[in-house]
Residue frames as a rotation matrix with the C-alpha (Angstrom) as fourth column:
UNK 1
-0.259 -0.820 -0.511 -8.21
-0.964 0.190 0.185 23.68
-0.055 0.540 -0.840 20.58
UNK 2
0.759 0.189 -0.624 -8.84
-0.419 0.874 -0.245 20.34
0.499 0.447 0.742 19.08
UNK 3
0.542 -0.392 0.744 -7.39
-0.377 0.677 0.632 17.12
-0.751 -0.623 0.220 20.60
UNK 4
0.511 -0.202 -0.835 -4.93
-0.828 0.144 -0.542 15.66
0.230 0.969 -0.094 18.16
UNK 5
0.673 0.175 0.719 -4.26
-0.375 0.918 0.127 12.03
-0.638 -0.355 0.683 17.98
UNK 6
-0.157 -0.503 -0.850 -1.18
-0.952 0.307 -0.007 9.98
0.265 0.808 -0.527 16.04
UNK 7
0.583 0.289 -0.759 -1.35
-0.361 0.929 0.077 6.25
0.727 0.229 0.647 15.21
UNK 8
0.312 -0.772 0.553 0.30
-0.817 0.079 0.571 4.26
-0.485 -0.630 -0.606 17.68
UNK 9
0.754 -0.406 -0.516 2.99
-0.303 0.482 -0.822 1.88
0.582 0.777 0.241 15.72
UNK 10
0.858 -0.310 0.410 4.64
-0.233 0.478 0.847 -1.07
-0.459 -0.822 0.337 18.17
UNK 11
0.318 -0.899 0.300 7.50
0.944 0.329 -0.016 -1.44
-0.084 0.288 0.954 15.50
UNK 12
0.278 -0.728 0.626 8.77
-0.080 -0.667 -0.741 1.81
0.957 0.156 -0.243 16.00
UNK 13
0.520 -0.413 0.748 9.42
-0.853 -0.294 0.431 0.72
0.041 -0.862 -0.505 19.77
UNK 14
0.914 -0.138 0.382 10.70
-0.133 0.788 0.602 -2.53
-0.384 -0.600 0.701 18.96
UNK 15
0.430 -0.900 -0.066 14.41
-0.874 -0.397 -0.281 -2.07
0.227 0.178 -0.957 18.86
UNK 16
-0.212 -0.698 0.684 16.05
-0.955 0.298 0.009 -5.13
-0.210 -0.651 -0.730 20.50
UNK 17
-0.241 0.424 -0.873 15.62
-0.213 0.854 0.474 -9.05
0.947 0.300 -0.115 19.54
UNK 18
-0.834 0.161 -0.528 15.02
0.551 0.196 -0.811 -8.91
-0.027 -0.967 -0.252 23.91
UNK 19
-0.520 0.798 -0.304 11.87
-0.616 -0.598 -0.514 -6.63
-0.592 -0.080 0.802 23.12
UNK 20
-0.212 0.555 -0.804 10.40
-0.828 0.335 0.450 -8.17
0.519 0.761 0.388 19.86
UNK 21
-0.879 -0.243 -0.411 10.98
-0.005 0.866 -0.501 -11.78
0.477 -0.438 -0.762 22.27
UNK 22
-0.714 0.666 -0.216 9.06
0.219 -0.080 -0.972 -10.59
-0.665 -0.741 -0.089 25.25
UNK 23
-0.453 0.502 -0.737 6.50
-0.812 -0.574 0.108 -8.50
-0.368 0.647 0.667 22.65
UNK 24
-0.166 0.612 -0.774 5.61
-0.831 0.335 0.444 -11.96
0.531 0.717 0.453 20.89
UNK 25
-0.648 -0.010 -0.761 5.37
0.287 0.923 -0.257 -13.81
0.705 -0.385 -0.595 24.06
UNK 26
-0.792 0.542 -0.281 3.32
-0.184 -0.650 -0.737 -11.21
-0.582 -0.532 0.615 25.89
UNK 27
-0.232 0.801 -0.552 1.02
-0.970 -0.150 0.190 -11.76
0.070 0.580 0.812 22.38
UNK 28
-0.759 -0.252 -0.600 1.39
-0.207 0.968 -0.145 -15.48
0.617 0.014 -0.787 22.87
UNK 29
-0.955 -0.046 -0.292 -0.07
0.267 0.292 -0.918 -15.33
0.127 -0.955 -0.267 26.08
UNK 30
-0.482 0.768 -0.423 -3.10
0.028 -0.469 -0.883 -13.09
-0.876 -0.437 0.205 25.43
UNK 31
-0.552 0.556 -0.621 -4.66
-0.788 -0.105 0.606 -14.37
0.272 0.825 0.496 21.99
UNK 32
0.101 0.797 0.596 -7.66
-0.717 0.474 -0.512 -15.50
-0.690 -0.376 0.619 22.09
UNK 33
-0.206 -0.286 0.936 -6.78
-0.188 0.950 0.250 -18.70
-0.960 -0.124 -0.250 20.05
UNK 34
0.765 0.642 -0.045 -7.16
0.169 -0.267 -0.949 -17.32
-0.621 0.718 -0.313 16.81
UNK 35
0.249 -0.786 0.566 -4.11
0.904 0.398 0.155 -16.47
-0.347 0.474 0.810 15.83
UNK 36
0.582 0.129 0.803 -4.63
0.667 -0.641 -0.380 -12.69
0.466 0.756 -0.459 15.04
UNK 37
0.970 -0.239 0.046 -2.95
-0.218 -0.767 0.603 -11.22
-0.108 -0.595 -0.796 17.85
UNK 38
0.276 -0.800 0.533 0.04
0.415 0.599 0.685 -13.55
-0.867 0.032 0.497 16.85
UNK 39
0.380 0.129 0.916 -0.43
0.918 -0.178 -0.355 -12.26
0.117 0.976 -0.186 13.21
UNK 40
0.862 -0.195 0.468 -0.15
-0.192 -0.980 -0.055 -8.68
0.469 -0.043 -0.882 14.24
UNK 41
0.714 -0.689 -0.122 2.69
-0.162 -0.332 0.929 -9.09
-0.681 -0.644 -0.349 16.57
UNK 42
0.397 -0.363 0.843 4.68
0.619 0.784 0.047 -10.78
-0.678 0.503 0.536 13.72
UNK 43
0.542 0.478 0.691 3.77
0.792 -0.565 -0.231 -7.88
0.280 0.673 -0.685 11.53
UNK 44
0.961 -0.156 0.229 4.95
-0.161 -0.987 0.006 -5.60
0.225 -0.043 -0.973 13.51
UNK 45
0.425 -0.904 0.052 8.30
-0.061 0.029 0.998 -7.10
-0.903 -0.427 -0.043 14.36
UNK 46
0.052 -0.448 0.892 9.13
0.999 0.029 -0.044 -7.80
-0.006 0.893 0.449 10.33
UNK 47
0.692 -0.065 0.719 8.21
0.367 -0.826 -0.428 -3.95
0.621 0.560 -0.548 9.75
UNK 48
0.947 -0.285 -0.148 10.45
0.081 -0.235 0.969 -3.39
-0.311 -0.929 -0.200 12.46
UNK 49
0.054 -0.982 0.179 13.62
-0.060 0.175 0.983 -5.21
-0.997 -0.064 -0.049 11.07
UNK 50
-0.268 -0.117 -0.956 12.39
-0.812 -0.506 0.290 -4.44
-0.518 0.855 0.041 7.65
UNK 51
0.491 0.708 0.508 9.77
-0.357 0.695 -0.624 -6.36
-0.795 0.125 0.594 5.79
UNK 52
0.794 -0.039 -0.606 11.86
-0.576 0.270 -0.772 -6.76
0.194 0.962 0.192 2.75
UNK 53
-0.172 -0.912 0.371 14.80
-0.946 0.048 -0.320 -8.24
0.274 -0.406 -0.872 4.41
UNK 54
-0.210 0.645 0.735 12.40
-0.672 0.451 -0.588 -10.39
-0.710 -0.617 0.339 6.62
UNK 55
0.789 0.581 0.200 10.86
-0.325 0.671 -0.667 -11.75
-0.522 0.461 0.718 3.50
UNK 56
0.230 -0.778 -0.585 14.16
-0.793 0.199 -0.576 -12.32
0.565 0.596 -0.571 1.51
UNK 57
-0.465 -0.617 0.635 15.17
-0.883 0.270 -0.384 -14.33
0.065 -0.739 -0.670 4.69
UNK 58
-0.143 0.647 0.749 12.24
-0.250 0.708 -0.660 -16.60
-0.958 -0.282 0.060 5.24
UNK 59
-0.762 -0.098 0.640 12.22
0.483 0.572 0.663 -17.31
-0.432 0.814 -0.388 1.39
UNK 60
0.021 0.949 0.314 8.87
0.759 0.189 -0.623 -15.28
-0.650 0.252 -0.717 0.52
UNK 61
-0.445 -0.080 0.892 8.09
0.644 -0.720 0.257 -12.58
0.622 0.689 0.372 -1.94
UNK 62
-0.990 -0.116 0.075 7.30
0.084 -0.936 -0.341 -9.37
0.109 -0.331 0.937 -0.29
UNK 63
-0.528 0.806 0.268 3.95
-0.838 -0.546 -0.011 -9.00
0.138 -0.231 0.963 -0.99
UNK 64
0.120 0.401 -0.908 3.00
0.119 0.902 0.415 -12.70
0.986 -0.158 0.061 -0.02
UNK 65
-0.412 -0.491 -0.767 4.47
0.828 0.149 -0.540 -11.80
0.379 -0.858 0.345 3.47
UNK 66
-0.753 0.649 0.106 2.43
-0.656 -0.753 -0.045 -8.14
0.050 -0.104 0.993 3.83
UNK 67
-0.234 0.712 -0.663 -0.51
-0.516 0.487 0.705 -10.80
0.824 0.507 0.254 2.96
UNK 68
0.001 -0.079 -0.997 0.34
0.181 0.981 -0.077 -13.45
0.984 -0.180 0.015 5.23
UNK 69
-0.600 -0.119 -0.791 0.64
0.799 -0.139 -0.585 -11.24
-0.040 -0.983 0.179 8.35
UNK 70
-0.563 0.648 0.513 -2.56
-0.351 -0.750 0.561 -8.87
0.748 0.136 0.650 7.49
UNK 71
-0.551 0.514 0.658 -5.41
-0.812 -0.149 -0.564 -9.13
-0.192 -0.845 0.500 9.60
UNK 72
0.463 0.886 0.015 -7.07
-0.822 0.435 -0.367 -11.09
-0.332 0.158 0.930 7.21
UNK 73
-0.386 -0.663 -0.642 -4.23
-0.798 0.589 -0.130 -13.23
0.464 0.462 -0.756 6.42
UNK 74
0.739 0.482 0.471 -4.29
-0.616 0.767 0.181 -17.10
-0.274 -0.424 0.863 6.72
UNK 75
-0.021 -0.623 -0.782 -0.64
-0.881 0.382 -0.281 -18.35
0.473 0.683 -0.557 6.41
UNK 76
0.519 -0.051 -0.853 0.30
0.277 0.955 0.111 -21.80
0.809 -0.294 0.510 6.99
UNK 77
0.940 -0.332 -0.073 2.45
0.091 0.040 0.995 -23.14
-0.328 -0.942 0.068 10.08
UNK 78
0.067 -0.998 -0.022 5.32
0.762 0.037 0.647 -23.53
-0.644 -0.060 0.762 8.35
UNK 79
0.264 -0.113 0.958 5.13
0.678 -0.685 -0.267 -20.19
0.686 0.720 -0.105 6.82
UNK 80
0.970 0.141 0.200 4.86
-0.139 -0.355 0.924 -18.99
0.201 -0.924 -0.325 10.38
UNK 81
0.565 -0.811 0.150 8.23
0.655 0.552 0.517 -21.19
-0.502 -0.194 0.843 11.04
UNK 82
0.471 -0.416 0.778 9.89
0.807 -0.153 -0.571 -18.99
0.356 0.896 0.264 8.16
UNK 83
0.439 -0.019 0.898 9.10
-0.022 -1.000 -0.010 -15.88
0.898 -0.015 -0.440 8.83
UNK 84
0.995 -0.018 0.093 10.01
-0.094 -0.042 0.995 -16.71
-0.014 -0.999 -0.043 12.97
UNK 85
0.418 -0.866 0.274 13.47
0.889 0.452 0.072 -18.06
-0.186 0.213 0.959 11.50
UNK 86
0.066 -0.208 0.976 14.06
0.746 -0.640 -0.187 -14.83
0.663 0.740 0.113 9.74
UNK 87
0.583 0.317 0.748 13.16
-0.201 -0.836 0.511 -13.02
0.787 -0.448 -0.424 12.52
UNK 88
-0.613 -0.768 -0.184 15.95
-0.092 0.301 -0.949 -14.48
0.785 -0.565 -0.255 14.52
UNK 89
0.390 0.674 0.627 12.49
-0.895 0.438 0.086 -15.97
-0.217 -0.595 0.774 17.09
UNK 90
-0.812 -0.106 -0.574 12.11
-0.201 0.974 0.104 -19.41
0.548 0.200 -0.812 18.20
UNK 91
0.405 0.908 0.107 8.75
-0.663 0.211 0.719 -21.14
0.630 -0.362 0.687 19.11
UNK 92
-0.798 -0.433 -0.420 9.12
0.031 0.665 -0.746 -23.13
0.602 -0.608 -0.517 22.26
UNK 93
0.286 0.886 -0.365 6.43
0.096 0.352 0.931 -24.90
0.953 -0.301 0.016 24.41
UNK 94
-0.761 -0.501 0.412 5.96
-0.426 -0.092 -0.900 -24.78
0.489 -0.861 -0.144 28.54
UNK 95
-0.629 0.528 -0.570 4.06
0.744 0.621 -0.245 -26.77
0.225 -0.579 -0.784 30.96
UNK 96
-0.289 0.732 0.616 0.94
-0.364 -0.680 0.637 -24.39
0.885 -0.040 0.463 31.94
């Protein structure tokens, strides 16, 4: 019998603005200063609480926001800011 494999897909566990939190501070913590692991976590919390919603909120057009949080995306900061607004997130700094 063959091994069968399904995608694993972190917005179907994130359920709770206390998950998606910890989720994009756990990604916070472990990108390698690039910004892509941030990208993806983002991603997956909008598809979570529904990208069209998400993007209505933060002011963007749907597919500018699917863009903007792709792998290959390259949004600004204060697109970032938007989309974090929308997502009922706040960025906040700590001493290290």
């Amino acid at each position: 019998m063959a091994e069968q494999f399904t995608r694993f897909d972190a917005a179907e566990f994130l359920k709770s603005p206390e998950e998606m939190a910890a989720y994009l501070d756990a990604c916070f913590e472990e990108d390698a200063g690039d910004g892509v692991l941030i990208r993806a976590a983002l991603n997956d919390i909008a598809r979570a609480q529904g990208m069209t919603q998400v993007a209505r909120d933060a002011g963007l057009g749907r597919e500018s926001l699917y863009k903007a949080l792709s792998s290959t995306g390259n949004p600004e900061f204060a697109t970032i800011m938007k989309v974090m607004k929308a997502l009922g997130l706040r960025l906040h700094a700590t001493a290290i």
